[in-house]
Structure formats: C-alpha cells, structure tokens
N, C-alpha and C positions, 0 to 999 in steps of 0.2 A: 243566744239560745234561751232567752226571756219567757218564752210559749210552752215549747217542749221539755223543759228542766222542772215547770212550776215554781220558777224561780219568784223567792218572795216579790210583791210590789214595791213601790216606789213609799205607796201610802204605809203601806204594813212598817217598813222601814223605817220612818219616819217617828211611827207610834214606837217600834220597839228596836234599839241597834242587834244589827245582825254583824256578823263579821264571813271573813272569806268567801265574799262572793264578788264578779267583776275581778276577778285576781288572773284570769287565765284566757288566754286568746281561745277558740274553737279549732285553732288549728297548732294547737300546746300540746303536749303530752302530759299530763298528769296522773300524778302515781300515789298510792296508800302511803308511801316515803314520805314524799313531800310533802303529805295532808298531815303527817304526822307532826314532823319538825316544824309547819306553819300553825297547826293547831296548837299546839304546844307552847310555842312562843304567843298566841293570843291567851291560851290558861294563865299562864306564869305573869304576863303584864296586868289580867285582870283580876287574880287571884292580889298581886301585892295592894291593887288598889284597894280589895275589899267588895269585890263586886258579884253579886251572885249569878252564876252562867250555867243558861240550859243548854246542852248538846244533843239538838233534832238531827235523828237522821236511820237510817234504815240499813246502809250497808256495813254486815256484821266483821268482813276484814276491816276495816277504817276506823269504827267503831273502838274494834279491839287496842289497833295500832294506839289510838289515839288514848285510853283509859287503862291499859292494860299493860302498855311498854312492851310492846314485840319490835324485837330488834329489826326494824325490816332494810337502817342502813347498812348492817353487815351481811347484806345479803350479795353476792359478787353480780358481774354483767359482764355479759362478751357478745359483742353483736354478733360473732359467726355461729358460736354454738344457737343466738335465737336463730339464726337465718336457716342452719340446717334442720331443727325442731320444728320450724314453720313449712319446712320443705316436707318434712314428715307427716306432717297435718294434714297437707294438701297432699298428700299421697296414699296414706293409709289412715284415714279418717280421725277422728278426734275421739272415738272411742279407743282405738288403739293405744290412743296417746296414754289416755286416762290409766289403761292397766299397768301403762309404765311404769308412770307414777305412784300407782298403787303400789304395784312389788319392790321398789324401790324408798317408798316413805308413805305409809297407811296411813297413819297419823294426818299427814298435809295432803291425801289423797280424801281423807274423810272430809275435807274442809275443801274442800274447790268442788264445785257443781261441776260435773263431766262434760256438762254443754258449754262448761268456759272455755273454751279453747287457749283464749290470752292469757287465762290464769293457770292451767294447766301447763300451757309451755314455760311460763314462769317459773311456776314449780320445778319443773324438769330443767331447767336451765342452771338454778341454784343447785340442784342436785348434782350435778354432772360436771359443775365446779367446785363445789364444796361439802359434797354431801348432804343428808336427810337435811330438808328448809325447816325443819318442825325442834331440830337442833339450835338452831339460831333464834326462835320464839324466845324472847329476854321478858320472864315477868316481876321482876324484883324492882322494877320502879312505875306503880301504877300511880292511877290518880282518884284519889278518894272521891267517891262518888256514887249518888242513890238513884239504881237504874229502874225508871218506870216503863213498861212496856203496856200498848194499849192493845188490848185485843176485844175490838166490838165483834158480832157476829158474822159468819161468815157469809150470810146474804146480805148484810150491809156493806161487808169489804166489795164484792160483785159489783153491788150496785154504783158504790163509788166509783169505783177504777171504771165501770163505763159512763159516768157521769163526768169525769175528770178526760177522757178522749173527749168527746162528745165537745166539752168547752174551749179544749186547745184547739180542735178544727173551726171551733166557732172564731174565737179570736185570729185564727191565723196563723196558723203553723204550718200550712200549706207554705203560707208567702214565705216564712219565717226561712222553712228548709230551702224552697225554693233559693234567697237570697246566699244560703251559707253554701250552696253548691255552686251557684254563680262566681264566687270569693275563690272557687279552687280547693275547699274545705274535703279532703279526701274521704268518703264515708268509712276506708279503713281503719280510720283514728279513733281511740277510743270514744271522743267526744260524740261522738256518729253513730255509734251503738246503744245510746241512750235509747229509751223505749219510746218508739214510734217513728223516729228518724230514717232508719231503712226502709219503713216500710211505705212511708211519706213518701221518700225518694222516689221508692219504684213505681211508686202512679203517676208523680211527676214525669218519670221514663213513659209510662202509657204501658209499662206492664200488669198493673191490678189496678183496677178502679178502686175507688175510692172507700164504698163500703168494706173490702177484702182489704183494704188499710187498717180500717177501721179496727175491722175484726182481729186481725191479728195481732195489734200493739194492745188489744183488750185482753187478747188471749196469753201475750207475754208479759205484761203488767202482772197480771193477775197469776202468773206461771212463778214471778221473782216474789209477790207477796208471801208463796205458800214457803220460796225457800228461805224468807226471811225471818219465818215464825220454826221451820226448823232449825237456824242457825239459834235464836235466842233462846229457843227454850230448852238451850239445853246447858243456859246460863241460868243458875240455881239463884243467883241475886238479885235475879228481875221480879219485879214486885208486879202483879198483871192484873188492869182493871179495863170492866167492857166499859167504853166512857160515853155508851150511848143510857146505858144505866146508872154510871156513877161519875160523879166529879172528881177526876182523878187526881186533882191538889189534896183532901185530904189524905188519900193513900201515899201521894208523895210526902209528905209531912210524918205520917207514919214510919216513914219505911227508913228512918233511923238508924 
C-alpha cells in the first residue's frame, strides 16, 4: 500500500530511519492497541540509546494512546456483542448508533466522529462490557514530549490534498488497488478504508469513473484534515506555526 498510504520512500528512508512501517500485511487488522505497545517498545529502546525521535502523524486516537498512556489494553472484546452492534449499523444506521453511545459515555461520544462507524461500535462494545470506555482512559504514564502542530493556511491545505490525489493516480494506485483486490484483500478491512481506496475500488468495478474517484477521496481527505485540527486544538500543549511562513524548528526549540 506503498501509493495510497504515502508511505515514506525507499530514498527518504535511507536519508532519515523511520520505524513501524512494512510491520503489517494489508490484510492484518491493526488497532490503536498494538500501535501503542509497538510504539512504545521503539520509545523505550531509542530513548535508553539516547536518540532523539520525532513522532509524525495526524491521527489523534494513536497519537494520544501512544504520548498520553490511555489504557486502550484494558479495554475488553467479544466478537458477538461486535457482531450484534454491527447488525445494528446495518439496520438502523450509524447515526443511531452514535446517540447510543452518546447517552451512554458523552465524554468517548465527543471523541469519535459519528461517520466512524468502526469506532463507534467500538466504543459501544467496551461499554456494554465494561462500562463508560472514557473510564478506562489511563493518564498517569505519559511520554514527555514537545507537541508541534503545523497549521498552514487553509487554501494551501486544499490545494495540497488535491495535489497529493492527483500524484497517487499519477504513480499508480489504480494498479496498486487493483493488485490488493486481486490478493483477496477484503475492502471491509480496516486497511481498505484508507482514503481513496473505496473509491479506487469502485471505478475499478465500472461504477464511477475515474474523475468521481478523484473527487471524492479529495473530498474525504480533506473532510479528515478539518477533524484533525478539531481533535488537536483542543490540546492546549500544541505549540502551532503556519510553516509556509515560518520554520517551524525554531518554535520547536522554543516550545520547551
């Protein structure tokens, strides 16, 4: 998923080590859990070396798990209660779901986007095993750390995310999705929700051309940026510089 992820390069790599990537089939499950307890064991090994580590990334559950110590392994699992919650979904829409979850834990209600579905049953799943998920939130073992958050303008964010489609169709992510659906790769998985992938898919099927691909993984890129900047900003320790104006190393140096 090389294309569609913007997964760094080969060259990028080479110049700067990255860690946790190439760790997961396409057809794995992967969860804020395990990004946690594998992020964690890469802090801890490069922290005793003494190595200074930047942690890029944009989604603010993972983010948290991963700096912040939310308990998310004491969180319980029962595949039937998901199976009857996902029966729920598909029956009485995922708005439904969402008010569930509301009237039941506001707190982990305020924190899941209503269009999540997978995250919302989540939520509801913990709930209905162990009560309010926002109860289990464990912050007593963070990780020291100076959060910079970049926020250029928002007609350069626009312009990017359709500049950023625009180059995966050019490299090939047609063939890309093409290949991972050949493989068996179920688009129900979460890997497959990545932005742009469904909608790849469905032209590949011959139900949207290609421009109405286009459009819409511009349109949902660009729908996740808006809820990435209301997840952070409503983290009071994020230090925020436009870095189309400013070089945002000195603010990080500052931000002490």
């Amino acid at each position: 998923m090389d294309i569609g992820t913007a997964k760094a390069t080969a060259d990028e790599r080479r110049r700067v080590r990255h860690h946790l990537i190439d760790i997961v089939d396409p057809s794995e499950r992967y969860d804020a859990a395990r990004y946690q307890r594998e992020a964690r064991a890469v802090l801890d090994d490069l922290g005793a070396r003494r190595v200074a580590v930047i942690v890029v990334g944009g989604t603010g559950l993972y983010v948290s798990a991963l700096l912040d110590g939310l308990d998310l392994a004491a969180m319980p699992h029962d595949p039937e209660v998901r199976r009857q919650l996902e029966g729920d979904a598909a029956r009485d829409g995922a708005a439904a779901l969402y008010r569930r979850l509301a009237a039941i834990d506001p707190v982990a209600a305020e924190r899941a986007d209503a269009r999540n579905v997978r995250r919302v049953i989540r939520y509801l799943e913990v709930a209905l095993l162990a009560g309010p998920p926002s109860a289990l939130w464990r912050r007593d073992d963070p990780v020291p750390a100076r959060k910079i958050g970049l926020r250029p303008p928002q007609e350069v964010v626009d312009r990017r995310i359709a500049e950023r489609v625009a180059a995966m169709v050019a490299a090939g992510v047609l063939d890309e999705t093409a290949r991972l659906l050949d493989r068996g790769v179920d688009l129900t998985l979460p890997s497959m929700s990545g932005h742009g992938y469904p909608h790849w898919a469905r032209h590949l099927r011959g139900e949207i051309d290609l421009d109405e691909a286009i459009r819409l993984t511009v349109r949902d890129t660009a729908a996740y940026s808006r809820r990435q900047m209301t997840w952070f900003r409503k983290d009071a320790r994020v230090r925020w510089c436009d870095p189309t104006a400013l070089d945002p190393l000195p603010v990080a140096l500052a931000a002490a």
